[in-house]
C-alpha angles and dihedrals in degrees: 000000000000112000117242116250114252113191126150137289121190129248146179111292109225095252091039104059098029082073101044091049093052096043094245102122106108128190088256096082107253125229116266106052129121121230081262099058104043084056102060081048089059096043091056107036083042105035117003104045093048090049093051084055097039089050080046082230078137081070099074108008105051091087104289102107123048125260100005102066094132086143093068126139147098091239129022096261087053095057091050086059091061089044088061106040093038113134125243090038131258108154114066118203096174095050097017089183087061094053107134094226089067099039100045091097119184113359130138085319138054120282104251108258108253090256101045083053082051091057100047086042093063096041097062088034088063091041094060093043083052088057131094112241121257133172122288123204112244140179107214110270103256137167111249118232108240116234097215093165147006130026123309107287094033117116090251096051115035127187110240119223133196121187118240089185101096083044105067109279110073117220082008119129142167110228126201143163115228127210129182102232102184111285087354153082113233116180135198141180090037107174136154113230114196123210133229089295094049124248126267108182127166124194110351104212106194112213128192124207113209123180115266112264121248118277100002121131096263090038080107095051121109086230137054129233121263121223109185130218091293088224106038096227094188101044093121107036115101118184118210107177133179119236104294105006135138130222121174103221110240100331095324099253127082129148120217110228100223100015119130112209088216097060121079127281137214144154133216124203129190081220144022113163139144106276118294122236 
């Protein structure tokens, strides 16, 4: 069995977050902080912050409404700290360009221009540099089999299915049918299948592998680069499945902007654990 694929998610630092969570953490750059850090603390009292109030994302989401307050706090770290921990998620440490609050578009409120995305970007791309690794939770990287005729099972159109087992969730998978739908990947017949413990999954990020391109500087590297589904389509759904249950996940059919289906596949989860009571 291929082993699943284990690389690093950021975190809070100690001193970091012992001040963000107090309140302590003042716009002078405590001591304490690493280069990193202060950083991330730059990029959001100087960039992100003023991006958020010039978008007039503060409008709606600093509290007023209900349920969508990720703008929340008595100072601006401590508004950041909402931002971060906000449920369900929009801000994305592990994939920073799929973060919700820079793909929503036009809602009730107003796109982000293309330099006030830029700013945020680099905000929660500097967080997640400030934070310590941890493990993330990845399927092993594999190419899907192309269905180019027939129904799903038949030899021209195979399911494909990724084990969940080495994950978390023993006998458990996650089963799709892959097209190629021009440039892109389009997917049917998605379903969780939980195993004889039940499945328990939370927030499914696809990721796509292509090949580094010629001449750039990782073309030399063993592994390719991931870009992850750029909006992030499943960061609210959460699974929780009885022994030997089935779920479709969303309606079952999606298709991934900018995925070959000729270049590997994965998918990477906050959680995969047996079912929870």
């Amino acid at each position: 069995m291929a082993r699943p694929v284990i690389r690093l998610l950021s975190f809070g630092a100690a001193a970091y977050l012992a001040g963000a969570c107090t309140g302590d953490v003042g716009s002078s750059l405590p001591p304490g902080l690493t280069p990193a850090q202060q950083k991330a603390q730059k990029a959001w009292t100087e960039k992100a912050l003023p991006a958020f109030k010039a978008a007039t994302c503060t409008m709606c989401h600093d509290g007023s409404m209900p349920d969508i307050g990720y703008l929340v706090g008595t100072s601006d770290l401590l508004i950041r700290d909402t931002a971060i921990a906000f449920l369900p998620q929009v801000v994305n440490l592990s994939a920073p360009q799929s973060s919700r609050v820079l793909n929503k578009g036009v809602h009730t409120g107003p796109a982000l221009l293309v330099n006030q995305a830029t700013d945020i970007l680099d905000w929660i791309t500097a967080e997640r540099d400030a934070r310590p690794p941890g493990a993330v939770i990845e399927t092993p990287m594999t190419v899907p089999m192309p269905c180019v005729s027939g129904n799903p099972g038949d030899a021209t159109c195979p399911i494909n299915v990724v084990d969940l087992s080495a994950l978390g969730s023993m006998g458990s998978s996650f089963n799709f049918v892959a097209t190629a739908l021009g440039p892109d990947l389009y997917v049917t017949d998605m379903k969780f299948k939980a195993g004889p413990d039940g499945l328990h999954i939370e927030h499914p990020l696809f990721e796509t592998w292509p090949p580094m391109a010629a001449g750039s500087a990782d073309a030399g590297s063993m592994m390719p680069a991931s870009v992850p589904d750029p909006i992030d389509r499943y960061f609210a759904s959460i699974i929780n499945l009885a022994a030997a249950g089935t779920m479709p996940l969303g309606n079952g059919i999606t298709t991934f902007s900018g995925f070959k289906i000729t270049d590997p596949l994965s998918i990477r989860f906050d959680v995969v654990d047996k079912v929870r009571p």
